[in-house]
N, C-alpha and C positions, 0 to 999 in steps of 0.2 A: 591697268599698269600692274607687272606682275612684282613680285618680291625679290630681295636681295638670296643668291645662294653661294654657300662658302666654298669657293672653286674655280674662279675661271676671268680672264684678261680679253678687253672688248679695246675697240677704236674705232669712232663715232660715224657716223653717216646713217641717214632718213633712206629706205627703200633699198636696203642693199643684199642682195641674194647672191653673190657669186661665189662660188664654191672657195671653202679656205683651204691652203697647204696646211696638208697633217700635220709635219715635223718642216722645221724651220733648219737652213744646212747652215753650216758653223759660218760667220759670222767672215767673212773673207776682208780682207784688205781695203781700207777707204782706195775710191778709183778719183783721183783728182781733177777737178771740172776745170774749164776754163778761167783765170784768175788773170786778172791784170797785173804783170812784173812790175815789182816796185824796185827801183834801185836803194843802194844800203849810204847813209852818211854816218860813220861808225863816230860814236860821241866815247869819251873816257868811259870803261869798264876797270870795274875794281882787279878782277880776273876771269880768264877765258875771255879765247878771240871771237871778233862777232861775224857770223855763217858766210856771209854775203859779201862778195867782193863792194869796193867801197866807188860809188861814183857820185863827182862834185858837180849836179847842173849848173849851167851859168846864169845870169839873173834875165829874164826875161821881160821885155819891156811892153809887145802887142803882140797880139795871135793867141792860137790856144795856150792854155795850160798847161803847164811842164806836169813830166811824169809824175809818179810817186816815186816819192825816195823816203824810208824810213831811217828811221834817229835812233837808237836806243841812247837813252839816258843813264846816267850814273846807276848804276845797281851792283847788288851784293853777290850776284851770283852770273853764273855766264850763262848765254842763250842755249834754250833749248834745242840737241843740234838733230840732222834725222835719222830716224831712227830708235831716238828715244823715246821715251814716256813723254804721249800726246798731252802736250799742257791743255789748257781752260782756259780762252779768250774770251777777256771783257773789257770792254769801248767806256771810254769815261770822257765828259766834257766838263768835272766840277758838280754840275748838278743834283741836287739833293736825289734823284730819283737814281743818277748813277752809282753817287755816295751805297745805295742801297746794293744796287745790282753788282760792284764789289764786293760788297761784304756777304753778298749771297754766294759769290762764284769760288770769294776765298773758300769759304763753307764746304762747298760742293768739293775745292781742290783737293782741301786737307780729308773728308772724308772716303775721298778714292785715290786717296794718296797719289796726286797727278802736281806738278808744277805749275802758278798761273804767269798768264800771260797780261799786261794790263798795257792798252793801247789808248793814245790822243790822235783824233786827227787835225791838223791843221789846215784847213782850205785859206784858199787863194784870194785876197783883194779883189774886191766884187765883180763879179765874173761879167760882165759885160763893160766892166768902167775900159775906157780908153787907153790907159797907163797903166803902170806894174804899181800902183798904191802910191801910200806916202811914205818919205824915205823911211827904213829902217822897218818898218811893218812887221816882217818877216821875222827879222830877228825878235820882237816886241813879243808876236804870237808864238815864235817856237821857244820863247822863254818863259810865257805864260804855260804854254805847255808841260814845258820840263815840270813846273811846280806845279801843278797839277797830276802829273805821274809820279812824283816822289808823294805828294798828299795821298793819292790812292794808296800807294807800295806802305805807306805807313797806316794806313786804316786797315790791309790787309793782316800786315805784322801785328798789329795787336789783338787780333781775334782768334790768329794763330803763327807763335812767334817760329815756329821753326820750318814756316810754311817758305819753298823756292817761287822767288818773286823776279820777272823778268820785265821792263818794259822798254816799252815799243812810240817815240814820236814819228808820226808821220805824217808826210805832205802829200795831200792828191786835193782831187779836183771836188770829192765830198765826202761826208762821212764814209757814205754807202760804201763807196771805192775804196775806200782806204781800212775798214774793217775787211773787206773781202780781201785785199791784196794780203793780207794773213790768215786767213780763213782757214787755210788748202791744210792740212796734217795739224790739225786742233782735235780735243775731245769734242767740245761744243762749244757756242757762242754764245755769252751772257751781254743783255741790253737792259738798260731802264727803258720803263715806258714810254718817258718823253724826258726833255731835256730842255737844255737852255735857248734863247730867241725869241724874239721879235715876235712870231708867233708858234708858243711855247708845245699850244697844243695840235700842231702840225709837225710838229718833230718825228712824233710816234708815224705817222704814215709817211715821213720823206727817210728814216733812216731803219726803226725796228719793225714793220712791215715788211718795208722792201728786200730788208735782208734774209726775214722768214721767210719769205717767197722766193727768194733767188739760192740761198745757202743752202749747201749737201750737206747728211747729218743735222745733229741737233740745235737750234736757236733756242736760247732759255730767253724769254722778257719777263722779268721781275715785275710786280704789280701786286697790289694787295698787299697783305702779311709777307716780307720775304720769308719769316721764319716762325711760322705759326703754332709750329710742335703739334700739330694735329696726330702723326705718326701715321700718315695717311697720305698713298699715293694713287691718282688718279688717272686709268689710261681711256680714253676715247677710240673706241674700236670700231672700225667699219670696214666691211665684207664684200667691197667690191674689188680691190686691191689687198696683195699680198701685206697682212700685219707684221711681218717679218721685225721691221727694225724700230716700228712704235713698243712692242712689244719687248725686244732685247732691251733698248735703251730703260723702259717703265720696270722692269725685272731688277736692272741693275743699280737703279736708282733706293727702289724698294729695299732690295738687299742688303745699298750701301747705311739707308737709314736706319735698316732693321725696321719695317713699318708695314703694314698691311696693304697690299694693294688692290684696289675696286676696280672691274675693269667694269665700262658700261657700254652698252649698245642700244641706241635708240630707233626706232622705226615708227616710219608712220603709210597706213596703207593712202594708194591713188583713189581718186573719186571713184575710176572706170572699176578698181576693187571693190569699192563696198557700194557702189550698186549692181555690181553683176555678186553682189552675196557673200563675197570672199567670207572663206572659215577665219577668223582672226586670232582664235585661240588656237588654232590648227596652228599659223602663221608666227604666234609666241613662241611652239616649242620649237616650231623648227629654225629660227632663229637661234632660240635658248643652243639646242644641240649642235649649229654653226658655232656659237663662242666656246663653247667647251670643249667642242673637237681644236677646236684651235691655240687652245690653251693648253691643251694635254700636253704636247711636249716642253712646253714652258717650266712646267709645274713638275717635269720630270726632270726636269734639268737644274731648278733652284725650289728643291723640298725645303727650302727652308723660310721662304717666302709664304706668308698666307695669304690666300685668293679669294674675293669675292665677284661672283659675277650680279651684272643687275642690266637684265635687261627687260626696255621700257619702249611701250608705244605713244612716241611724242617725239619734238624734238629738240636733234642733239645739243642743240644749243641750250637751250633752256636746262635740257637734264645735266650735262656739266658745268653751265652756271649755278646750278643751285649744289652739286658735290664741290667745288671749290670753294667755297665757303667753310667746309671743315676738311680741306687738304693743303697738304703741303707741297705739292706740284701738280696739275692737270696736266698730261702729254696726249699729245695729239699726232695724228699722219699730215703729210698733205699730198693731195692725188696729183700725181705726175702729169695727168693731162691736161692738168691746169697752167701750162705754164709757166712762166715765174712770177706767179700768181697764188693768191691763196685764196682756197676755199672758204665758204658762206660759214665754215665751223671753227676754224682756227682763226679768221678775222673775227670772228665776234668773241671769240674768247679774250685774243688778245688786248681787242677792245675791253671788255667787262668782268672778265674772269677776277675774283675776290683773291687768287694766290698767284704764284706765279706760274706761266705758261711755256710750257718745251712743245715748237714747233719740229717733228721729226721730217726730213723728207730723206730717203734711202741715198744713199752716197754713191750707187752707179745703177 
């Protein structure tokens, strides 16, 4: 295993040779994926009108699911309209692990000076039961809700009182559905690990899983330390696919903290390699000289960033589990041809990473 050198942004994968783009082209326009329409139930705003024309479903008694229709709730400020500065969406259910993932996303908003976005979702009276629930349900859960998004808006305001607080109730058929139907023209999407139910620790794979693997751009899952002041950012580089946008986002991030960034690249040779003799230390530099060619224009583009490259014959998981441990974010890719799916490297982070995890997948 070779040494840390002061220079250079990696993103993670075992056995990856394919040649990297020199210079990365500016950063073009999110291309918006397909998103399930949520209709708007416009609730009192203090000021400014809210974007979305407003539609009343009727109460539904058997059959599927009515759409989604979102709620904004009482708030201080008017919605984000487009066009503007891409707010910071983060999904809260009450739960202690959400509690967190709030106050991380405030974090992140106030320091890239973006407005957040904080969203509930309300599903439906048990999706197979016969009837539309017991009387009043609805009303019961979108006023638990409400209180719930005023709870969050107020743990955000106190960590940063001058921070633009937007929220979002909405009704769909699951979590999943109902963070995406806002998804589309976000910076990123912050989740706790897991959340509240019946069974607690299946949360994380029915809603911040599925969302890493399905969501364009970045999914943050808070886990770990959300705020561990390490001053330390960690990108997971791999060379089979373009680093393009693991790399922008892990720059910006660095940047925004003022923090050192370690970019790492793990490899491990095939059995058919080291019995047909393969050179391995041949196979170090020429690795080493992929992440550095790939950095160079990173490093030319934000001098003010400090770079570490580390690259390691093991794997990737293990090597960014054990840098997350003294980081303040771990960012990762996820390979396109997985898809809506995540890879063996970003699911086990998300699983066991010690800090919190940005799943990047490129937005077109």
């Amino acid at each position: 295993m070779a040494g840390s050198v002061e220079h250079g942004p990696v993103q993670h994968g075992p056995d990856e040779h394919a040649p990297v783009e020199q210079a990365p082209a500016e950063p073009g326009p999110a291309e918006p994926g397909p998103v399930r329409r949520a209709s708007v139930e416009p609730g009192p705003v203090e000021h400014g009108p809210v974007r979305r024309a407003s539609v009343e479903p009727g109460p539904v008694e058997r059959g599927p699911v009515r759409r989604a229709s979102v709620e904004p709730a009482p708030v201080e400020h008017a919605p984000v309209e487009p066009g503007s500065v891409e707010p910071v969406l983060v999904g809260t259910d009450g739960s202690p692990a959400a509690d967190r993932a709030v106050r991380w996303a405030a974090d992140d908003a106030a320091r890239h000076r973006r407005p957040l976005l904080v969203a509930h979702v309300v599903e439906p009276w048990l999706h197979d039961w016969p009837s539309a629930g017991p009387p009043g349900r609805d009303d019961v859960a979108a006023e638990r809700g409400r209180a719930l998004l005023a709870r969050a808006r107020d743990l955000a305001r106190e960590r940063h009182p001058e921070l633009a607080v937007d929220v979002r109730l909405v009704r769909e058929s699951s979590a999943h559905h109902g963070i995406r139907s806002l998804a589309d023209g976000t910076y990123e999407v912050v989740l706790g690990h897991r959340g509240l139910g019946g069974f607690a620790g299946l949360v994380l794979g029915s809603t911040s899983l599925h969302l890493a693997g399905d969501l364009r751009g970045p999914v943050v899952v808070v886990r770990g330390a959300a705020d561990p002041g390490a001053d330390e950012i960690v990108a997971g580089l791999g060379l089979r696919e373009s680093p393009m946008s693991v790399l922008a986002y892990a720059f910006e991030a660095a940047a925004a903290r003022r923090a050192r960034l370690r970019v790492v690249h793990a490899w491990w040779p095939t059995r058919p390699d080291l019995e047909a003799g393969a050179d391995l230390d041949g196979a170090q530099a020429a690795f080493r000289d992929h992440v550095t060619a790939a950095l160079e224009p990173w490093r030319n583009r934000r001098p003010e960033v400090k770079v570490v490259e580390d690259v390691f014959r093991g794997h990737p998981v293990e090597a960014l589990l054990t840098r997350s441990a003294e980081a303040d974010l771990v960012v990762v890719g996820r390979r396109t041809r997985t898809g809506p799916h995540l890879g063996s490297v970003s699911h086990g982070l998300i699983q066991q990473a010690r800090c919190p995890v940005a799943v990047v997948r490129p937005r077109r």
